[in-house]
N, C-alpha and C positions, 0 to 999 in steps of 0.2 A: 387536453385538459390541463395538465402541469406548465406548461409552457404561459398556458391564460394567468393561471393562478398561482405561479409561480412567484411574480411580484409582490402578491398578497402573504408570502410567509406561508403556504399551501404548497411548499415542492416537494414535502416528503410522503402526499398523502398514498401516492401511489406504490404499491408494494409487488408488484410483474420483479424486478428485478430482484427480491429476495428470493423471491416464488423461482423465478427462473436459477437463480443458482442452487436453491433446495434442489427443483426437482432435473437437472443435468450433475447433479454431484454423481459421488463414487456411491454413495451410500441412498441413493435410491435403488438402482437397482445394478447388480454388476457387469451384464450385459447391456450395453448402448445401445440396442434396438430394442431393446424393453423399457427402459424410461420414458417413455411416453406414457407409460400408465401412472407414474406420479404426478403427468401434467394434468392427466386427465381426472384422477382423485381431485387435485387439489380444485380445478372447475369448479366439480360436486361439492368439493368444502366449500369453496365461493359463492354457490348457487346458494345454501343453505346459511351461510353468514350473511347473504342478501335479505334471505326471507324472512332468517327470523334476527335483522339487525339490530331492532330495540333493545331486545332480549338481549342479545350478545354484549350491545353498548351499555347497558345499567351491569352486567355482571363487570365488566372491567371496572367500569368505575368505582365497583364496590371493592375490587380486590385491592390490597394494598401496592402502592405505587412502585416499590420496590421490588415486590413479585411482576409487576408486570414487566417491568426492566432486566429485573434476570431471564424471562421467560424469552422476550425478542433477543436478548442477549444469546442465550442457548441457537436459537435459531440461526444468528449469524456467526459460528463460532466456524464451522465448514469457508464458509468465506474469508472471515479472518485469516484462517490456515492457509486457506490457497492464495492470497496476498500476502504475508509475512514471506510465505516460503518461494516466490517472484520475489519481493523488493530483498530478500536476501542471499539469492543467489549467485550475483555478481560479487565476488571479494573484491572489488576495486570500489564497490562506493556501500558496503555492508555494513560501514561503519557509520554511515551521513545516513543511511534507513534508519537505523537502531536510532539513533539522536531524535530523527525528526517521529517518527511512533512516540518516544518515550514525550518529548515535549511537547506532541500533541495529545497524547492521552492522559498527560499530568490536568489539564482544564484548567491552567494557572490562564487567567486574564490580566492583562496590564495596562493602563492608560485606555481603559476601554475596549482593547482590542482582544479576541481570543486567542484560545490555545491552534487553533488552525495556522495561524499566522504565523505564532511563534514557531511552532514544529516545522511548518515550511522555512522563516529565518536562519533557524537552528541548522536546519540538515543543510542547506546553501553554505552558509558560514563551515560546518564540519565536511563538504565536499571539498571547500574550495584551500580547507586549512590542510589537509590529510593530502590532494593532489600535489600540494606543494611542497610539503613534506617527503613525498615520497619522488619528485622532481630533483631537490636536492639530495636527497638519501641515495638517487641514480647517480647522480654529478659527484659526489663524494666516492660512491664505488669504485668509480670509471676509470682507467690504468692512464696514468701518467703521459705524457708524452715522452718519450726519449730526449735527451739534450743532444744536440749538434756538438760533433768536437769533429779537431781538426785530425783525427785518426780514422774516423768515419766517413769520411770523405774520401771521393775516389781522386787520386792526380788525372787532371787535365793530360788529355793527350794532343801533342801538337805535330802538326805536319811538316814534313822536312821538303 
């Protein structure tokens, strides 16, 4: 169905992968053979947000817009966390993560284009400024070569 409707601005109707990381988190349940039962609740909430969907759609739309954006907010905050704490785990590009989050979560638009874009430009530009940085930072460390002098040198031995 997303795939169809995808084109139409209709990709995010689908919510399996929120649901999927709610109910495989640490905070469904602590034993990993028992999280099945959060898949299986949340079904039941499915079934029941099916049946009585009018219901469900006139209350959101009565709620203020901002609660409802805190609210899905809350919901992905487990996700966030286990993304943040991947895209910063590596100290070698930790610093082009932090850039490209921070510039894409600022929502600045420019000539059109979004903050997606930017935060992708951003962290590219901060991977590729920092690798080099720390390329020269190598070559600057690096011990010297020794000079050639003529004491260093072993005499030629010649045959009689």
């Amino acid at each position: 169905v997303q795939a169809v409707l995808a084109p139409f601005g209709a990709f995010g109707i689908n919510l399996a992968a929120m649901t999927a990381a709610i109910c495989t988190g640490d905070g469904a349940h602590p034993d990993r053979r028992r999280r099945y039962l959060a898949a299986v609740w949340a079904g039941v909430f499915y079934l029941c947000v099916g049946l009585l969907g009018a219901t469900v759609a006139s209350l959101l739309t009565a709620m203020p817009h901002a609660l409802v954006l805190a609210v899905a907010g809350v919901g992905m905050l487990a996700t966030i966390e286990a993304s943040l704490a991947s895209a910063l785990s590596d100290p070698g590009s930790r610093e082009a993560a932090v850039v490209t989050f921070l510039a894409t979560a600022s929502g600045v638009t420019l000539l059109g284009i979004g903050s997606a874009f930017w935060g992708l430009l951003a962290g590219v530009l901060t991977s590729v400024i920092v690798s080099a940085g720390r390329r020269r930072g190598a070559a600057a460390s690096a011990p010297a070569p020794k000079p050639v002098t003529a004491a260093s040198r072993t005499p030629e031995r010649t045959s009689a």
